[in-house]
TIVO-2410 file (N, C-alpha, C; in nm, 3 decimals):
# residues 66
REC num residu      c1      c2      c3 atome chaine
REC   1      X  10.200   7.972   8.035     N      A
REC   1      X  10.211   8.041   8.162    CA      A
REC   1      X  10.352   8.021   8.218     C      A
REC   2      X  10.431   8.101   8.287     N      A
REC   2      X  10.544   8.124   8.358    CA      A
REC   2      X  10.524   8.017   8.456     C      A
REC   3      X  10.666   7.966   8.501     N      A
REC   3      X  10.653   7.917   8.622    CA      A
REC   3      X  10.662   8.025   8.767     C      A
REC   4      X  10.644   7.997   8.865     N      A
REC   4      X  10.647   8.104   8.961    CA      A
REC   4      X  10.791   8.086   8.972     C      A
REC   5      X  10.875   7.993   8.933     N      A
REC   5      X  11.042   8.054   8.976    CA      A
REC   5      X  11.087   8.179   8.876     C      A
REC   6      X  11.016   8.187   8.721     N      A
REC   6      X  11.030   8.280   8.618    CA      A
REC   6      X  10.987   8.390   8.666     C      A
REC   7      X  10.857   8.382   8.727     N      A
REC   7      X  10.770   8.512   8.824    CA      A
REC   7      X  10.883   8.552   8.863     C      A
REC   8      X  10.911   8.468   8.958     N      A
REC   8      X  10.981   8.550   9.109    CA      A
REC   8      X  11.107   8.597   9.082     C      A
REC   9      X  11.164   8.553   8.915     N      A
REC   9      X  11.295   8.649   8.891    CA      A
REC   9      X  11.287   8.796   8.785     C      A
REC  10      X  11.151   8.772   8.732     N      A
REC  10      X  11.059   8.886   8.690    CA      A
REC  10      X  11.055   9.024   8.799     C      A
REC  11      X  10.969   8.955   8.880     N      A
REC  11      X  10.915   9.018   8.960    CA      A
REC  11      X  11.063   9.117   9.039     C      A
REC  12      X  11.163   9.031   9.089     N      A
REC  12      X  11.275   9.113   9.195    CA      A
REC  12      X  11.335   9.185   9.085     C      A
REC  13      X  11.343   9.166   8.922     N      A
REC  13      X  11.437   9.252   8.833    CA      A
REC  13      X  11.343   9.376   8.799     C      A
REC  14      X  11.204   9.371   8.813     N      A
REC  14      X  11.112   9.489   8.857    CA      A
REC  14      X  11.185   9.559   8.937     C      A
REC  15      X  11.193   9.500   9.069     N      A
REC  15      X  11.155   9.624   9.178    CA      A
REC  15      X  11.340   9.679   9.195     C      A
REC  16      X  11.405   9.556   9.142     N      A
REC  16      X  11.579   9.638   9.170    CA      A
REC  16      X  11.575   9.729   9.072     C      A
REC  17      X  11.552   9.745   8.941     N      A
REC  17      X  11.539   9.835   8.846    CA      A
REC  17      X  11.424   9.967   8.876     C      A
REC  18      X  11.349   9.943   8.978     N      A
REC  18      X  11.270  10.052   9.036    CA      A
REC  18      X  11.356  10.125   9.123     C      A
REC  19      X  11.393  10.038   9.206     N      A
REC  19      X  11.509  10.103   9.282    CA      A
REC  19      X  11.636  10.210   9.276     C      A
REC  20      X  11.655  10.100   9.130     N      A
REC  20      X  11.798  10.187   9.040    CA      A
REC  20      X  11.714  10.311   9.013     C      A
REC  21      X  11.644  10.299   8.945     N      A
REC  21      X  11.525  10.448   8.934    CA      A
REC  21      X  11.540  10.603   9.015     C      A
REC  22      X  11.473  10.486   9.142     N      A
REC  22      X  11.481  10.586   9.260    CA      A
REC  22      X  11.609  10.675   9.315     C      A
REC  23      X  11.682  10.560   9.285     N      A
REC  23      X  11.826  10.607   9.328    CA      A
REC  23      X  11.885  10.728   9.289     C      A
REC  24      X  11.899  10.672   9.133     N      A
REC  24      X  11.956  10.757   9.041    CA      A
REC  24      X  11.888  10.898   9.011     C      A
REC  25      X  11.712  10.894   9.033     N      A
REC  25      X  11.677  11.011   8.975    CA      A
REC  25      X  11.584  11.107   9.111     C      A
REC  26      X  11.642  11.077   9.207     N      A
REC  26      X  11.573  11.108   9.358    CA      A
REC  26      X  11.693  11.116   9.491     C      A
REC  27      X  11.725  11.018   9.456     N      A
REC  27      X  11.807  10.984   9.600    CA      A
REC  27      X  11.945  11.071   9.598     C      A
REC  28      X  12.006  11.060   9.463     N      A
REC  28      X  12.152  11.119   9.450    CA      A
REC  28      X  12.135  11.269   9.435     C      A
REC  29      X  12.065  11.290   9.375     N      A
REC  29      X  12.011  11.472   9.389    CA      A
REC  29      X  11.937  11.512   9.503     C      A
REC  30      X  11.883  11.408   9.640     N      A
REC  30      X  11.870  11.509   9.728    CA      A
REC  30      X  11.946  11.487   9.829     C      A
REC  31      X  12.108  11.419   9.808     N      A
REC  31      X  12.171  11.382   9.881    CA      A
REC  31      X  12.290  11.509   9.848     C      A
REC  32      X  12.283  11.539   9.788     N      A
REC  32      X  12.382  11.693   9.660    CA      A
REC  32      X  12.390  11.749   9.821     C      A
REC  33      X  12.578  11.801   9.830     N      A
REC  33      X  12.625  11.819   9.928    CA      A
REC  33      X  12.705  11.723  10.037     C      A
REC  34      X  12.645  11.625  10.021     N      A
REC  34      X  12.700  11.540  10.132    CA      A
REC  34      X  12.790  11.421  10.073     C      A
REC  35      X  12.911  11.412  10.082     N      A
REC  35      X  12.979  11.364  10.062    CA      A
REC  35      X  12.994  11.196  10.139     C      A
REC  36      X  12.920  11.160  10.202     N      A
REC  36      X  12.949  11.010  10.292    CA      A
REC  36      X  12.801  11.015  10.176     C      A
REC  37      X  12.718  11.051  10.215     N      A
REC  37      X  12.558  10.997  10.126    CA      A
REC  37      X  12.606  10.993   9.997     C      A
REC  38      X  12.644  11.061   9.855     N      A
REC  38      X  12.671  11.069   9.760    CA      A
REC  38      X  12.765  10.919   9.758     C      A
REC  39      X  12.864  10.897   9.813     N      A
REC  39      X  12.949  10.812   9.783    CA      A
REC  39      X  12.865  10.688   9.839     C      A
REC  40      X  12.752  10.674   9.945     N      A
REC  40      X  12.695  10.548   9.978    CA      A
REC  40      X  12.551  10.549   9.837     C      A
REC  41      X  12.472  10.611   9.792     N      A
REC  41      X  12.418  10.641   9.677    CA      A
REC  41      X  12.460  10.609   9.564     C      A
REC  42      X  12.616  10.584   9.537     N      A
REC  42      X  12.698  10.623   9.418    CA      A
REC  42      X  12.721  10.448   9.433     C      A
REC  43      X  12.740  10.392   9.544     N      A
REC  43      X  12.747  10.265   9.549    CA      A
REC  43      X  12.644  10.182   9.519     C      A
REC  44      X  12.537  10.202   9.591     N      A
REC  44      X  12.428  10.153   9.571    CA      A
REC  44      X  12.367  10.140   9.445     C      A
REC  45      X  12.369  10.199   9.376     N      A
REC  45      X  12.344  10.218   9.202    CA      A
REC  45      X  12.408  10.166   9.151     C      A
REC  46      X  12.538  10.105   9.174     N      A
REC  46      X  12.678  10.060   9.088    CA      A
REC  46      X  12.605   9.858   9.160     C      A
REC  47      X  12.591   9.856   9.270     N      A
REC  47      X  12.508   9.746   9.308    CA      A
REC  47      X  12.403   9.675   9.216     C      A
REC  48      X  12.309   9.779   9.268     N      A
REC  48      X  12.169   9.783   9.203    CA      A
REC  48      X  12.176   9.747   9.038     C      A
REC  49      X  12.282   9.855   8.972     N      A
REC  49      X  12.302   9.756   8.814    CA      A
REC  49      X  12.386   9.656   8.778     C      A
REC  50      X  12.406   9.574   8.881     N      A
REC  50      X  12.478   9.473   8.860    CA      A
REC  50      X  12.363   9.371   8.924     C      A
REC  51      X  12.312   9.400   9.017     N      A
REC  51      X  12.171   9.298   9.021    CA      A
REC  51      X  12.092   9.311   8.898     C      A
REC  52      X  12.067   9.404   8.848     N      A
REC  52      X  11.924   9.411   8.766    CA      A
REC  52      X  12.016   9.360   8.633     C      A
REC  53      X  12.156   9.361   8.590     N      A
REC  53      X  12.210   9.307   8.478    CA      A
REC  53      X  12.246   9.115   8.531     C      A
REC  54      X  12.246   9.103   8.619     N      A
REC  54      X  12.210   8.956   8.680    CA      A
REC  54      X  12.147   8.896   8.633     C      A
REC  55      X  11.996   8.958   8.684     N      A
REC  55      X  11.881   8.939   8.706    CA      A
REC  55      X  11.843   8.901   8.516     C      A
REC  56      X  11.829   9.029   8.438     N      A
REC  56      X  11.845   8.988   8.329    CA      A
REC  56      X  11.888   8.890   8.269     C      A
REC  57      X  12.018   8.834   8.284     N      A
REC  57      X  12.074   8.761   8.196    CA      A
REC  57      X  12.026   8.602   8.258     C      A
REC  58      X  11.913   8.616   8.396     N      A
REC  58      X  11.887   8.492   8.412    CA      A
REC  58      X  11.765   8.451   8.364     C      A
REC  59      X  11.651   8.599   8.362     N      A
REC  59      X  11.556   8.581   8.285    CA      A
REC  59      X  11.553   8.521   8.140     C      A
REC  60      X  11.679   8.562   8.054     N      A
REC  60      X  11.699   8.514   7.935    CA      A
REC  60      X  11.700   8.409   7.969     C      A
REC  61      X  11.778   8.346   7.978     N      A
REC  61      X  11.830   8.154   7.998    CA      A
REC  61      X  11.714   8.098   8.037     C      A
REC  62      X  11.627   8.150   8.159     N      A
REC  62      X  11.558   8.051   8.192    CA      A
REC  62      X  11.410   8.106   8.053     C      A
REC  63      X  11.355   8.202   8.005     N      A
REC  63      X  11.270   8.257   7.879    CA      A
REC  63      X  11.330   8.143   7.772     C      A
REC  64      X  11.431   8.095   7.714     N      A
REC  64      X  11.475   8.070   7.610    CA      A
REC  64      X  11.487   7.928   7.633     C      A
REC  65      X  11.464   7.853   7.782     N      A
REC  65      X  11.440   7.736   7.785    CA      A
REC  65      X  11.303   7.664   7.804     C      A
REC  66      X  11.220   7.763   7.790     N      A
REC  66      X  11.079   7.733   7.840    CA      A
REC  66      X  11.006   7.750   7.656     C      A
***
């Protein structure tokens, strides 16, 4: 069984990678036109995969020590 600190970095690389999801395949196409939204959208995603590539590389370390 996981510890709940493994959970709980499981669990947030879920929902930021849901997010990135949303972003990328919802948010930036119904933002089309607007130039302040597109560029705050365009950020947020560039965010968002740098958490969820975080997030990853901590799941490894802590998976590979358990």
């Amino acid at each position: 069984m996981l510890s709940n600190h493994i959970y709980n970095l499981l669990l947030q690389l879920t929902q930021e990678h849901k997010s990135l999801w949303r972003i990328k395949n919802h948010y930036l196409t119904d933002s089309a036109g607007c130039e302040e939204c597109d560029r705050f959208w365009g950020k947020m995603a560039e965010d968002k995969e740098a958490h969820v590539q975080e997030l990853l590389e901590l799941v490894k370390t802590h998976l590979a020590r358990s």
